[in-house]
N, C-alpha and C positions, 0 to 999 in steps of 0.2 A: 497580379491575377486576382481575380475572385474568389471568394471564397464562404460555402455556407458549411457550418458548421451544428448537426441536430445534437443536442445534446449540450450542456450545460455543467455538467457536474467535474470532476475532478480532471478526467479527462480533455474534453469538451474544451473548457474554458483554458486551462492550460494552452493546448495546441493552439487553438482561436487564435490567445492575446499572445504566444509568442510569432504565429506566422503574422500577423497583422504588427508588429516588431520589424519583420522582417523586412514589410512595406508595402505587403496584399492587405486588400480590402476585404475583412471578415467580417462575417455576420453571424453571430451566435443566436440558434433558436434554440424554445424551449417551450413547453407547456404550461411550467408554471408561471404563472402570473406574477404572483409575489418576487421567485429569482429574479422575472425580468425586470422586475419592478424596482429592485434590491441593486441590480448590477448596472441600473441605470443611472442611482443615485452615488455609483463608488463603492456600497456594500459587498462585501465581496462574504458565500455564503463557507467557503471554506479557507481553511488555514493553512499558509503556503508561503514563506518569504520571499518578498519581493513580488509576490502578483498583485497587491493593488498598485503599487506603482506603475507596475508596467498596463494592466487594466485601464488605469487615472490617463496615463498619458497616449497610450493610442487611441481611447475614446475620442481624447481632447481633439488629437491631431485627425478626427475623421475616419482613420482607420480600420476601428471596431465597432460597431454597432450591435446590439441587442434587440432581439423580435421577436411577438410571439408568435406571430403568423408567417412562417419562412416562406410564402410564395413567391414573392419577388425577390429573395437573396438565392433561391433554388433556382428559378427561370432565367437567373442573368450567370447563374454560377459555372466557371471552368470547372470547378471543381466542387462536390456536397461531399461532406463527411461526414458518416455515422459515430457517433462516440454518445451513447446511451448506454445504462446498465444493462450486464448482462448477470444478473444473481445465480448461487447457484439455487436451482426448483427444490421447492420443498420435496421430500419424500424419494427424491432419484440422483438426485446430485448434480444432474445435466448443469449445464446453462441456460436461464432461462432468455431466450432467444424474441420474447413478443413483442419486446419494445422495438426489436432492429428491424423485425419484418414491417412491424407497424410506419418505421420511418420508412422501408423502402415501397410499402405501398402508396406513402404519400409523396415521394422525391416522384413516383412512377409516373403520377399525374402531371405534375409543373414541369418537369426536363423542358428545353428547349435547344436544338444545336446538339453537336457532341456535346456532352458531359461524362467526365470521371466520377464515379460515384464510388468514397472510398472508407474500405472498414476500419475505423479507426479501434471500436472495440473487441476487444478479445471475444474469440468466437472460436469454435471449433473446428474442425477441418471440416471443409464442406459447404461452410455459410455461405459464402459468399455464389457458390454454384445456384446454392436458395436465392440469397436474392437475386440472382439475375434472370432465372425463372420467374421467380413474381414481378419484376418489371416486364419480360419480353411479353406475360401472359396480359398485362394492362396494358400493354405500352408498344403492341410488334413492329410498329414502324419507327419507335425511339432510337435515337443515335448515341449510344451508351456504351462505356466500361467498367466494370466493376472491376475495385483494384484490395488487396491488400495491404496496410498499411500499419502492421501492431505499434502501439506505442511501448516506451520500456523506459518509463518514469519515476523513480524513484521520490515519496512522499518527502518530501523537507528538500530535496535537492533539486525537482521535478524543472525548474527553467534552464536552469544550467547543463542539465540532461538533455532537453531539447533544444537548446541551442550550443551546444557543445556534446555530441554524441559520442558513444564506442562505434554506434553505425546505425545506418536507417535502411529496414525491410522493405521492399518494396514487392508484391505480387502478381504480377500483369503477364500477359500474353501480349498485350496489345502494343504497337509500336506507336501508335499513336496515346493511348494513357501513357507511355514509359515515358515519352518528351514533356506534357503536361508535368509529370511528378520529378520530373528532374527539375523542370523549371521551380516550380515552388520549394524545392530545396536548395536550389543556387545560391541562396546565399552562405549554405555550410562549404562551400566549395575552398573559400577564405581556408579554412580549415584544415582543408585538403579529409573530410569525412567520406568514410566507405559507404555510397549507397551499393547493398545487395538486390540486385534484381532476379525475381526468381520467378517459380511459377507460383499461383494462386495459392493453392494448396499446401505447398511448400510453405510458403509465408505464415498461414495461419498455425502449422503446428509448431515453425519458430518458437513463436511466443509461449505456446504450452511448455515446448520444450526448456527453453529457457529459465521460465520460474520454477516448471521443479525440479532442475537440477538445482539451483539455489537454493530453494525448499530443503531438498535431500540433501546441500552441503552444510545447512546448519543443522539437522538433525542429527547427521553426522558425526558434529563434534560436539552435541549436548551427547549422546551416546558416549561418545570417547570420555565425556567430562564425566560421567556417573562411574566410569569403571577408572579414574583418575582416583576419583575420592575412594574406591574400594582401597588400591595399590599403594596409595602415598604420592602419586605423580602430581602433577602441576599442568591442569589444560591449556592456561596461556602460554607457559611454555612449549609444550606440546602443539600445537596450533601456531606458531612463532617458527616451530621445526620444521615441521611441513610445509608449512606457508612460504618460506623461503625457497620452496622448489619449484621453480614456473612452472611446471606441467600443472601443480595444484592452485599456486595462487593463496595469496593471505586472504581476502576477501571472503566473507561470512563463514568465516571461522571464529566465532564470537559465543564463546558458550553463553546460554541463558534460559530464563525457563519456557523457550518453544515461542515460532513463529505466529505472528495474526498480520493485521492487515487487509487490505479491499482485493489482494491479488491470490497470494502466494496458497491462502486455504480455498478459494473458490476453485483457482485453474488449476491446484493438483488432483482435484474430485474431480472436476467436467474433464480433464485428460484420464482420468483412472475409468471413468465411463466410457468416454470417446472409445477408447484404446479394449476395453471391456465387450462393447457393442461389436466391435470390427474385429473379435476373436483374433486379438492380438497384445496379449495382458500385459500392464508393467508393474510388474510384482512392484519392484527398489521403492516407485513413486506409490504403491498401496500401502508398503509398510511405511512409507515415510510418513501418510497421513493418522495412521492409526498412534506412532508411536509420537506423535506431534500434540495428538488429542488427550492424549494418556500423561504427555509429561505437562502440560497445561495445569490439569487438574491436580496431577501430584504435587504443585509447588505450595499449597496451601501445606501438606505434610509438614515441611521444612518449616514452614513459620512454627506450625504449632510445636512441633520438634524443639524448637528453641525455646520455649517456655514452659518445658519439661514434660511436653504431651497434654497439660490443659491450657485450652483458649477459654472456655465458658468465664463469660465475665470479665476478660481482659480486652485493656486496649489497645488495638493495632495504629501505628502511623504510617500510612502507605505513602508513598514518591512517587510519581507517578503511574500514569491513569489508559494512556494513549499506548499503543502499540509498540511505536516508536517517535523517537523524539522528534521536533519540530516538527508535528501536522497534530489536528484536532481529532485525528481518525479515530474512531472506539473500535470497528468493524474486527471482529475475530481478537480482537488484545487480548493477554493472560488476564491482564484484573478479570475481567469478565467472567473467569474461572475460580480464581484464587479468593475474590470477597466474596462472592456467596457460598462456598467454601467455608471461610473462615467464620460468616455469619452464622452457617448452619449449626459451627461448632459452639456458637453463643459466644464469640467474638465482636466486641463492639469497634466500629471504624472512624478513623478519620482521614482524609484522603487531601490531598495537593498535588495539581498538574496546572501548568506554567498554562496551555489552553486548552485543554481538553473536559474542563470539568460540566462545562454546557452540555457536552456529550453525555458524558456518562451520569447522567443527573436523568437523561433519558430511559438509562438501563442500570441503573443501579439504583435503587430504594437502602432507606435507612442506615443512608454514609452523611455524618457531619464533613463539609467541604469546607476546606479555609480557602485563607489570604494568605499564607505562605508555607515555606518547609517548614519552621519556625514553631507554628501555630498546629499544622499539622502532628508535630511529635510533643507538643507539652504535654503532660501525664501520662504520656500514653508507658506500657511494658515493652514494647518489642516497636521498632521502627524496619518497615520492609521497602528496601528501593524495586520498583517493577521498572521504572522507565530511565532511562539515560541522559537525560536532560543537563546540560550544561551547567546549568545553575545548583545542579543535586552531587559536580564533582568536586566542589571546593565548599563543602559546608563546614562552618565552623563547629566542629567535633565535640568542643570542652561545652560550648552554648550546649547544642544539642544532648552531652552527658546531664546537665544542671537541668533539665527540662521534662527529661524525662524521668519515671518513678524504675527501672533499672534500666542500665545501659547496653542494650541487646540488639544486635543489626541482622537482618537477614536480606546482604546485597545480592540478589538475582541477576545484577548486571557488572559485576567485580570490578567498581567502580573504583574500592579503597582497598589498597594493601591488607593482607592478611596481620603481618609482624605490627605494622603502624595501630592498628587498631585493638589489636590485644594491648600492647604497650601504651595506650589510653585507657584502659581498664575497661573494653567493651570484650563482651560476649560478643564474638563476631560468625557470622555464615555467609558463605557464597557459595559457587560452582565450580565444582572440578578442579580445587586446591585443596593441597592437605592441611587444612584449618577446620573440618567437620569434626569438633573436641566437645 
């Protein structure tokens, strides 16, 4: 099948280079000149394993193309997909919706033939009703359906997700979009994957609903973990107790100090509005985001906590940077919180992430970035892990003691044993284990 794809960014190119995998002919458009200019040469503008290969090789093999002018990938397309930002709007929390109308007033003009025209981005209940209003109002004799279709991608795992699913949402009335979008996921069929078919509507609040309930599960158990450290309990055990019970599920039950990322803070606000607007409140996901935002900024406490309440003049080594491990994301991270925070309190930084430091080089001022862990923690007082990075769970400990001016850890991600780390002679802190001494 064909396939155009507006939108370029994490999304976007994701879906693109894995259906163009799958053996459809995609065409990734975009506005910026430079991405397209970037993704033509193999640059790939974000961090995600295994997409430039598979980018490199359906380029090669014909299948993927890059454009900046989607006319002819939209006029020949079974199927255009929206996947542009939707941020949340400054000052109201909405979603901001201008980029998606923008694409379907331009899909409105070129359509030729049916075409499925489908929302790839997270949108609010109701979008898609929008745009099929602003196409019928340009376009009344067009032969269209507007489908929904959320993605539910996970950053660092995001291919594997999409070509190995829990299941794929699908939003249509229409009997004729339902066979188009089966077709283009025929190949999960191998899999035996559950496509849900539902109505529109239905489809878009999936997706809200989805992330904050994940949202509100790790909030959860950062909650559980503060009143662990009161008690004397032990959150991973705790979290290991319940998680063994299928109704609950182990999954983001992972204390730490609070959620960011390009999802989980934007769609638990545009659903707290949504839901707000339609005078029909969801308290659980209002507190989830306040107390989200609150434990964020408290994790700077803990640092300074451990160095007997003054930073002024001391040096921080922070471990990562990124949100979560394996992606370049800064969008919503703790650092984001926790070092200016800690600069306020006249804490000087040095900082190490495996790729994210391009990012945060963007929004963080007045942070020495190394070339390794290593480099990161020599002289510093106090060494704080933010990110879970693979390479930050086997550090050599006695190095890292000889490097730094005292041996002080504040793990945010309870990376390393409480006992093992005392019994190296480290001043150790994490979350929601009885080791806050």
């Amino acid at each position: 099948m064909r396939v155009a794809m507006i939108g370029t960014g994490y999304v976007g190119l994701v879906s693109g280079a894995c259906f163009a995998d799958f053996g459809h002919v995609v065409t990734c458009v975009d506005k910026d000149q430079g991405k397209i200019e970037s993704l033509e040469q193999n640059i790939i503008p974000i961090y995600e394993p295994g997409l430039d290969d598979l980018v490199a090789t359906n380029a090669r093999d014909g299948r993927l193309k890059f454009a900046l002018d989607g006319a002819e990938a939209i006029r020949t397309a079974d199927a255009v997909f929206i996947a542009v930002g939707t941020p949340s709007r400054r000052g109201d929390g909405h979603a901001d919706l201008s980029y998606v109308y923008a694409a379907a007033e331009e899909i409105a003009d070129l359509i030729e033939g049916f075409t499925v025209i489908v929302t790839k981005s997270t949108v609010p209940v109701g979008t898609g009703d929008e745009i099929e209003r602003i196409i019928r109002a340009r376009r009344p004799e067009a032969d269209f359906a507007v489908v929904s279709n959320p993605e539910f991608l996970r950053e660092g795992a995001a291919i594997d997700d999409f070509k190995r699913p829990d299941r794929v949402v699908v939003g249509t009335d229409s009997e004729r979009a339902r066979l188009v979008m089966a077709e283009l996921y025929r190949p999960l069929n191998l899999n035996e994957t559950p496509i849900l078919f539902t109505g529109r509507r239905t489809s878009e609040l999936i997706k809200y609903a989805a992330n904050a309930f994940l949202a509100m599960k790790i909030t959860f158990i950062n909650e559980i973990a503060d009143l662990c450290e009161t008690v004397g309990a032990d959150v991973q055990q705790v979290a290991r107790g319940i998680g063994l019970d299928n109704r609950i599920g182990s999954k983001f039950l992972h204390a730490g100090p609070g959620y960011g990322g390009s999802c989980f803070p934007k769609d638990t606000l545009a659903l707290v509005r949504t839901a707000t607007d339609a005078g029909s409140p969801v308290r659980l996901i209002e507190t989830t985001v306040t107390v989200n935002e609150a434990r964020k900024k408290a994790m700077a406490d803990r640092i300074i906590k451990a160095l007997g309440g003054i930073v002024a003049g001391k040096s921080v080594g922070v471990l990562g940077l990124t949100f979560k491990p394996n992606t370049d994301d800064m969008r919503d991270a703790p650092s984001l919180d926790i070092i200016p925070a800690l600069q306020a309190a006249g804490a000087i930084i040095k900082a190490f992430d495996p790729e994210g430091m391009d990012e945060a080089a963007k929004l963080l001022s007045n942070v020495e970035y190394c070339k390794g862990p290593y480099d990161a923690v020599a002289g510093t007082d106090v060494v704080c892990i933010l990110t879970e990075w693979d390479q930050f769970r086997a550090l050599d400990l006695d190095r890292i003691k000889l490097l730094m001016k005292a041996p002080v850890m504040v793990d945010l991600r309870n990376i390393y044993k409480s006992e093992d780390m005392r019994a190296r002679g480290f001043v150790y802190t994490s979350i929601g284990r009885p080791d806050q001494k």
